[in-house]
C-alpha positions as CSV (number, residue, x, y, z in Angstrom):
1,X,-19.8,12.8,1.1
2,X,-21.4,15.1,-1.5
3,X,-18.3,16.6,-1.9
4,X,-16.5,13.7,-2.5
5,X,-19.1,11.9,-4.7
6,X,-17.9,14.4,-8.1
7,X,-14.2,14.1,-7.6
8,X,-15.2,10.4,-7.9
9,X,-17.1,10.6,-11.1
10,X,-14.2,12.8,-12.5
11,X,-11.2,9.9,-11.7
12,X,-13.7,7.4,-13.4
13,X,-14.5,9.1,-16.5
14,X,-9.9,10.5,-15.6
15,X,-9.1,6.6,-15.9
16,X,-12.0,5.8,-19.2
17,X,-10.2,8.1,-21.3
18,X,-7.0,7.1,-20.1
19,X,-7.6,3.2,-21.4
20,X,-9.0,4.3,-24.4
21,X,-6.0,6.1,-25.2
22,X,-3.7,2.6,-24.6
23,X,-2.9,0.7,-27.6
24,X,-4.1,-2.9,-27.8
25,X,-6.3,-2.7,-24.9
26,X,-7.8,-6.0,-24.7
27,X,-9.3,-8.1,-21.9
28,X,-9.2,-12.5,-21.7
29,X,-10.1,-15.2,-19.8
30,X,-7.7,-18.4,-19.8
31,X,-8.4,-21.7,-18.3
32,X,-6.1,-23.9,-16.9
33,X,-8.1,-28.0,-16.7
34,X,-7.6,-29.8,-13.0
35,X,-5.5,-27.6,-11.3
36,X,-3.8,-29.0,-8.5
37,X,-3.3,-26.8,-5.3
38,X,-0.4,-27.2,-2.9
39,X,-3.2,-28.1,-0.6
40,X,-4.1,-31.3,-2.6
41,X,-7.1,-29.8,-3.6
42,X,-7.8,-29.9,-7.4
43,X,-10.4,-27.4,-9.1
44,X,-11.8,-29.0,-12.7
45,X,-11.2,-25.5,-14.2
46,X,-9.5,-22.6,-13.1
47,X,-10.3,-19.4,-14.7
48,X,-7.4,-16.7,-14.8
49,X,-8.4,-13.3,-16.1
50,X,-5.5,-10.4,-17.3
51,X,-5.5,-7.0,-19.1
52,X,-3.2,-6.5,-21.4
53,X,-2.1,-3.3,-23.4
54,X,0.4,-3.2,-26.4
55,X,1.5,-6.3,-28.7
56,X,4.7,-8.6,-27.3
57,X,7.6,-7.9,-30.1
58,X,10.5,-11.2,-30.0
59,X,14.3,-11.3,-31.1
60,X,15.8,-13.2,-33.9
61,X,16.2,-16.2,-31.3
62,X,12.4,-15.9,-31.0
63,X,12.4,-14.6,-27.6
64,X,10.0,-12.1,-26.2
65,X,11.9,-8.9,-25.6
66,X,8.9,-6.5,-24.2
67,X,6.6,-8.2,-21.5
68,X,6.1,-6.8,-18.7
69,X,4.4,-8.1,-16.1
70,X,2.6,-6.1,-13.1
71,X,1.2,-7.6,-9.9
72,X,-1.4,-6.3,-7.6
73,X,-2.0,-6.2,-3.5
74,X,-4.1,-8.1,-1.2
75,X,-8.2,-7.8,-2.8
76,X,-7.1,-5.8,-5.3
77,X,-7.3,-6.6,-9.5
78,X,-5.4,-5.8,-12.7
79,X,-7.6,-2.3,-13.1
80,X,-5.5,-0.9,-9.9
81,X,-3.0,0.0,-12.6
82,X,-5.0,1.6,-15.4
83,X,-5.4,4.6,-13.3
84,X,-4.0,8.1,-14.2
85,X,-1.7,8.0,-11.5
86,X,-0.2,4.3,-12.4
87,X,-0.9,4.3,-16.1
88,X,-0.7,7.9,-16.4
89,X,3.1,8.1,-15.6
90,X,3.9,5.1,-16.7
91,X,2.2,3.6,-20.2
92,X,1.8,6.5,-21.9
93,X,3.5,7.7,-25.0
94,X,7.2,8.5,-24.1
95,X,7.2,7.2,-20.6
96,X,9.2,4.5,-18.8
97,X,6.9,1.4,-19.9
98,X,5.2,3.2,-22.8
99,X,2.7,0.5,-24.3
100,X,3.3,1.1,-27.9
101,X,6.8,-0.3,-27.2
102,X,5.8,-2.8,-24.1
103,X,3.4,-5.7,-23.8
104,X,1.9,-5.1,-20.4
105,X,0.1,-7.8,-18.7
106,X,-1.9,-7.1,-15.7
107,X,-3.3,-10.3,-13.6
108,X,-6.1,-11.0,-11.7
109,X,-4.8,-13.1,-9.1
110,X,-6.6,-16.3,-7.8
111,X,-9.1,-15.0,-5.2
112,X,-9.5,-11.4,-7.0
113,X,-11.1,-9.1,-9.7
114,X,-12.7,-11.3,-12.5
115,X,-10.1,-15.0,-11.9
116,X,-12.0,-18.0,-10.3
117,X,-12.4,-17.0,-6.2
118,X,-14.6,-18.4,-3.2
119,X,-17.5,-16.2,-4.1
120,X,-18.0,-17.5,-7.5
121,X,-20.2,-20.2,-5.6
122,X,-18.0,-22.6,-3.6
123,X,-17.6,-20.0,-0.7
124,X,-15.3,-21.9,2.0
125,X,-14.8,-25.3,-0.4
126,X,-12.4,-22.7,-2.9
127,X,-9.0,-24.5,-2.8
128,X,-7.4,-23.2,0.0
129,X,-4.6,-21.1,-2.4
130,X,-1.3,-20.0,-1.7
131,X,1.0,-17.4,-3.8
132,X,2.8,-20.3,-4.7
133,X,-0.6,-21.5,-6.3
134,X,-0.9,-18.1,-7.8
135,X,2.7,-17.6,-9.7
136,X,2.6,-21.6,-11.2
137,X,-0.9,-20.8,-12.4
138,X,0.1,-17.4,-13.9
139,X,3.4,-18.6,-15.3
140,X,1.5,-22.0,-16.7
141,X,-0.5,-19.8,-18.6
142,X,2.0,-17.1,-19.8
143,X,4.2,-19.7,-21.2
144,X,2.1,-22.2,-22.4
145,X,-1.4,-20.2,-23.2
146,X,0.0,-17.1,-23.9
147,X,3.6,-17.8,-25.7
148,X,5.6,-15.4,-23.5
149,X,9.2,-16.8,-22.7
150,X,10.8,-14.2,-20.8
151,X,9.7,-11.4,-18.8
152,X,11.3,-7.6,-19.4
153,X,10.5,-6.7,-15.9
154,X,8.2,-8.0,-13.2
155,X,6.7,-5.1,-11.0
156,X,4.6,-6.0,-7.9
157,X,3.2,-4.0,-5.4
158,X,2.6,-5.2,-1.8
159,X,1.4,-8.6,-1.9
160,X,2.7,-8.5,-5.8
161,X,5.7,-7.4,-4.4
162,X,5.8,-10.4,-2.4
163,X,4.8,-12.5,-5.5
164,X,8.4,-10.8,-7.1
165,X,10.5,-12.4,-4.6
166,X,9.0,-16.0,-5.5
167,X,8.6,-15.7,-8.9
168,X,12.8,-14.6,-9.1
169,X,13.8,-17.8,-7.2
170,X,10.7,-20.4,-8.6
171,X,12.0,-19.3,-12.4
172,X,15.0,-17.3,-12.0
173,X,16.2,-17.4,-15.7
174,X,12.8,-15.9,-16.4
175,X,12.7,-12.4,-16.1
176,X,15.5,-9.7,-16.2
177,X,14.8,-7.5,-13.8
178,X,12.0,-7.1,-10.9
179,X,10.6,-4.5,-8.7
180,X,9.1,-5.4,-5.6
181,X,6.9,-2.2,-3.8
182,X,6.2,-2.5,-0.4
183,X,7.2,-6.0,0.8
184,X,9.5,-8.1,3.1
185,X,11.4,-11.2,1.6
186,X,10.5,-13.1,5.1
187,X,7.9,-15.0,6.8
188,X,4.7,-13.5,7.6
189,X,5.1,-13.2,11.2
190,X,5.0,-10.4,13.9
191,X,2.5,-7.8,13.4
192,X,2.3,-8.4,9.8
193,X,0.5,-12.1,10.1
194,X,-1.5,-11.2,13.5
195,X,-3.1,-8.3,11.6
196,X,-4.1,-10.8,9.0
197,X,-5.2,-13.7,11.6
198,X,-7.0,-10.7,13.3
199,X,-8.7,-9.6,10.3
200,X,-10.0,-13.2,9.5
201,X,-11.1,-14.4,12.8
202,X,-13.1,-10.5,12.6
203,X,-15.0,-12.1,9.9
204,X,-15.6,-16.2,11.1
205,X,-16.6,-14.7,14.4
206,X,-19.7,-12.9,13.1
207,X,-22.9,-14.9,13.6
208,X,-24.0,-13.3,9.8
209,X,-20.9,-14.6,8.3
210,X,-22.8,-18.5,9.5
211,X,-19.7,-20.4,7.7
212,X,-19.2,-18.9,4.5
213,X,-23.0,-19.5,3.8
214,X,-23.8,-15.7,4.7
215,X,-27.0,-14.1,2.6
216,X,-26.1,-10.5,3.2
217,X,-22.8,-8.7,4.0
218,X,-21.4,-10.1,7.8
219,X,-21.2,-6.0,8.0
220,X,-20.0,-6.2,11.8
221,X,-17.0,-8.5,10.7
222,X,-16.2,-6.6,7.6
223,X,-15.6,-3.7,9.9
224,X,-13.7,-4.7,12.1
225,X,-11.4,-6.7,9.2
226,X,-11.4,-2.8,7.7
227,X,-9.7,-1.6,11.0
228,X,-7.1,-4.0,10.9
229,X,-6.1,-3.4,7.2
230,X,-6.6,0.5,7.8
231,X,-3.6,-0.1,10.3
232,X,-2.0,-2.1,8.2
233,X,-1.9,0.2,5.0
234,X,-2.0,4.0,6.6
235,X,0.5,6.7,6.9
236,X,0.3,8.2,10.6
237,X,1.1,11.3,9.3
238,X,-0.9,11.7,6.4
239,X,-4.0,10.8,8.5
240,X,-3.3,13.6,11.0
241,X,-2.8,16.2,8.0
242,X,-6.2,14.8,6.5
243,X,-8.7,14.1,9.4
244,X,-7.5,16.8,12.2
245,X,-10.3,17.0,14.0
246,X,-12.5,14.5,15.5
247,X,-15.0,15.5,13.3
248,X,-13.1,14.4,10.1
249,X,-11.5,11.4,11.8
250,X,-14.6,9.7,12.4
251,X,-16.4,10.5,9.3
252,X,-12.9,9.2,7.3
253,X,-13.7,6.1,9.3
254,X,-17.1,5.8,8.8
255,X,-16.7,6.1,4.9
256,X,-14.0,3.8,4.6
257,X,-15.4,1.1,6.6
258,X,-18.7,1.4,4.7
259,X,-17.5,1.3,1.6
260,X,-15.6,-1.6,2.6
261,X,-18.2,-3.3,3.7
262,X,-20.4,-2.7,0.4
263,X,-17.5,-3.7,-2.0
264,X,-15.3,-6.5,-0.5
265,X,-16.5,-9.9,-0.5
266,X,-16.3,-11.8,2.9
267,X,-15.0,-15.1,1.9
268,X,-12.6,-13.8,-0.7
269,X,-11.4,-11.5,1.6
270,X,-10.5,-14.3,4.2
271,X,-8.6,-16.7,1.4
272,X,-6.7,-13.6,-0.1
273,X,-5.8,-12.1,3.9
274,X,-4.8,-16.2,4.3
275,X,-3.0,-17.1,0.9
276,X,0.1,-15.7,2.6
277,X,0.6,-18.4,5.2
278,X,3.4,-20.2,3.8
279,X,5.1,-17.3,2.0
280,X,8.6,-17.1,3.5
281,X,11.4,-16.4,0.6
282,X,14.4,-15.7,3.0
283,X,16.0,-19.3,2.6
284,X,16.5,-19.0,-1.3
285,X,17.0,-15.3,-1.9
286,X,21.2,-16.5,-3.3
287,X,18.9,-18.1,-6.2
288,X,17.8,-15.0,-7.5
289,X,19.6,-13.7,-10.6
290,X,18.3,-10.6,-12.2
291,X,18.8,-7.4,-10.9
292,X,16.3,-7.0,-8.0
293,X,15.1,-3.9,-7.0
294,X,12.9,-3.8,-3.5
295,X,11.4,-0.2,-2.8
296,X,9.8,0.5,0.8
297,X,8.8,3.3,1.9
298,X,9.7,5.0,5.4
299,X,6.3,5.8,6.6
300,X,4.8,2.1,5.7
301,X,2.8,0.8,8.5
302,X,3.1,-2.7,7.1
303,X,6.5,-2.9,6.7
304,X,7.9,-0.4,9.6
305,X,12.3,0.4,8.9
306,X,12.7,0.2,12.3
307,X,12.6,-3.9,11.8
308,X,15.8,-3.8,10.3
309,X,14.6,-6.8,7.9
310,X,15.6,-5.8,4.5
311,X,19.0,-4.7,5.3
312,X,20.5,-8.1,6.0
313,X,18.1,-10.1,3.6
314,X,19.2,-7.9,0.5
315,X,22.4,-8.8,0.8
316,X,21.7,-12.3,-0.2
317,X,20.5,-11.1,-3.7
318,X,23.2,-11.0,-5.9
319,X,22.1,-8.0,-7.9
320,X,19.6,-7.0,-5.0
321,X,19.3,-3.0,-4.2
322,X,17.1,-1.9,-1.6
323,X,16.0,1.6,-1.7
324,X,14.0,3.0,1.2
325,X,12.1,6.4,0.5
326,X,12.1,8.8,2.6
327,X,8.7,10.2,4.2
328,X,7.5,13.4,2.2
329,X,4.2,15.4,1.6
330,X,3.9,12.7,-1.2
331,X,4.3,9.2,0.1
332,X,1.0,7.5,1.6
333,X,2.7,4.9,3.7
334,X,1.7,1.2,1.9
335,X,0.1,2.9,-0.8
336,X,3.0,4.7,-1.5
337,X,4.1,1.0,-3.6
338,X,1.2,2.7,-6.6
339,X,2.7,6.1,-7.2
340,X,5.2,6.3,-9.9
341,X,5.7,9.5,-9.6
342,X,7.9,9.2,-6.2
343,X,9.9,5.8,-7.3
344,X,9.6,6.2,-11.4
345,X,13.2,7.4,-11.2
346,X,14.3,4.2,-9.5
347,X,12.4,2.2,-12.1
348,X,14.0,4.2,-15.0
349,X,17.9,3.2,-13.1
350,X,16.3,-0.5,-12.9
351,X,16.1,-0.6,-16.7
352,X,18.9,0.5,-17.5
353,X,20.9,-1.8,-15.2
354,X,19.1,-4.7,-16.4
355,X,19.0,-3.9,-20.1
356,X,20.1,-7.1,-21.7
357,X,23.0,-5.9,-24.0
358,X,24.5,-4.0,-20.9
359,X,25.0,-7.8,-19.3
């Protein structure tokens, strides 16, 4: 723990220098008035919050040529990406999405980082959301709030990879190309959605979570919904190479789960583990028509080869390419969807075959 405490203070004060150094940084808040949830439910404002770096730059027909839109995973938020390992190899001068040429948008989802969620103060009477709640919200407020037309590229990793297969058949002339990271263009189902349910019923099964209405942590819950994502998200391998003994295993554990359980909300937890319940793109994916690149990677846990899913499914896309990485010292399993630096070569071929004059 001691050891580890410095290499944290020296990524934070890594990823501060590395925002300063973006052009146009700049942090906002947009509302949206009586939001209407596929549920029925309606909420009398919703609040979406996005980072944005660079300025957006249109064509003679007054279209917006430069946005680029980047989607986070499951609890996560827009600062996932302002890292040195995401931004670092991606937005900096001469890179592939260099922000003094791109308008980068980064989200914060319903149910995460600074964006209206349960623990803002209605706990379990939040809408119940869906990521069909969260792309109309987000594309309300690009196009009408924000005056963005067209996206350059959409880039989404896990359950924003996910969002990239809905937001290509929900507004298909809107984007020209997208890259989903870590995802599967089916129902949640199988393992996937019982690790989920598992992870949930963790949490409403702890006395201290007493309905949403919980006045510290429901620590026992939160642990045992940290087990089910740690399956969910490891790499076998890389967890052998880093905790080979029983010793380091346990202590890996222990800090994980811990810091889980100081950092992650309960409630929004259980919506953003649940907005996922109707996602199921499969029957649509013919609708999709800019060039679609979905990126998995051979050691994910959450979205195992050996399923045979993509294959079949990407065949359906029109200009659909699916690229399956093969395991190396450098892949993380899931995580792997965050590291340009194994799949920025695929992203560089994806802009070049979806650079508008080459149509």
């Amino acid at each position: 723990m001691k050891k580890l405490l410095p290499l944290l203070v020296l990524m934070l004060v890594g990823a501060a220098r590395l925002r300063a150094q973006l052009p146009d940084s700049t942090e906002v808040d947009h509302e949206l008035k009586n939001f209407k949830f596929v549920s029925g439910e309606t909420l009398p404002v919703l609040r979406l919050h996005y980072t944005t770096f660079g300025k957006p730059v249109k064509n003679a027909k007054g279209q917006v040529i430069n946005a680029v839109y980047i989607m986070h995973g499951t609890t996560g938020n827009s600062h996932n990406f302002t890292n040195r390992l995401f931004a670092g190899n991606l937005f900096q001068p001469g890179q592939l999405l260099d922000a003094s040429k791109y308008f980068i948008i980064l989200p914060d989802g319903i149910g995460h980082g600074k964006s209206s969620k349960p623990s803002d103060g209605l706990h379990m009477k939040f809408p119940k959301y869906t990521y069909d709640d969260m792309i109309r919200a987000d594309y309300t407020v690009l196009t009408e709030q924000m005056g963005i037309n067209h996206l350059r590229l959409i880039l989404g990793t896990s359950m924003g990879a996910m969002h990239c297969w809905v937001w290509a058949e929900t507004y298909p002339d809107f984007m020209d190309a997208c890259m989903a990271n870590a995802s599967e263009p089916v129902e949640i189902a199988g393992r996937n959605r019982m690790s989920r349910y598992a992870a949930i019923q963790c949490v409403e099964s702890d006395p201290a979570w007493k309905g949403g209405e919980y006045t510290e942590p429901p620590a026992a819950g939160l642990r045992g919904a940290y087990t089910s994502m740690m399956w969910m998200t490891s790499s076998p391998w890389q967890m052998q190479r880093r905790s080979g003994t029983r010793e380091q295993a346990e202590r890996a554990y222990t800090f994980g789960s811990e810091n889980f359980i100081k950092h992650q909300d309960a409630n929004d937890m259980i919506y953003a583990f649940d907005a996922s319940r109707l996602y199921n793109p499969e029957p649509n994916l013919e609708k999709i028509k800019c060039v679609f690149y979905a990126v998995n990677s051979a050691d994910d846990e959450c979205n195992p080869p050996e399923m045979n899913i993509m294959e079949p499914a990407i065949k359906k896309v029109p200009k659909g390419r699916y690229i399956l990485l093969p395991i190396t010292e450098k892949t993380s399993g899931h995580g792997t969807h965050s590291n340009p630096t194994i799949w920025g070569d695929y992203l560089k071929e994806l802009l070049a075959a979806s650079e508008p004059s080459s149509k």
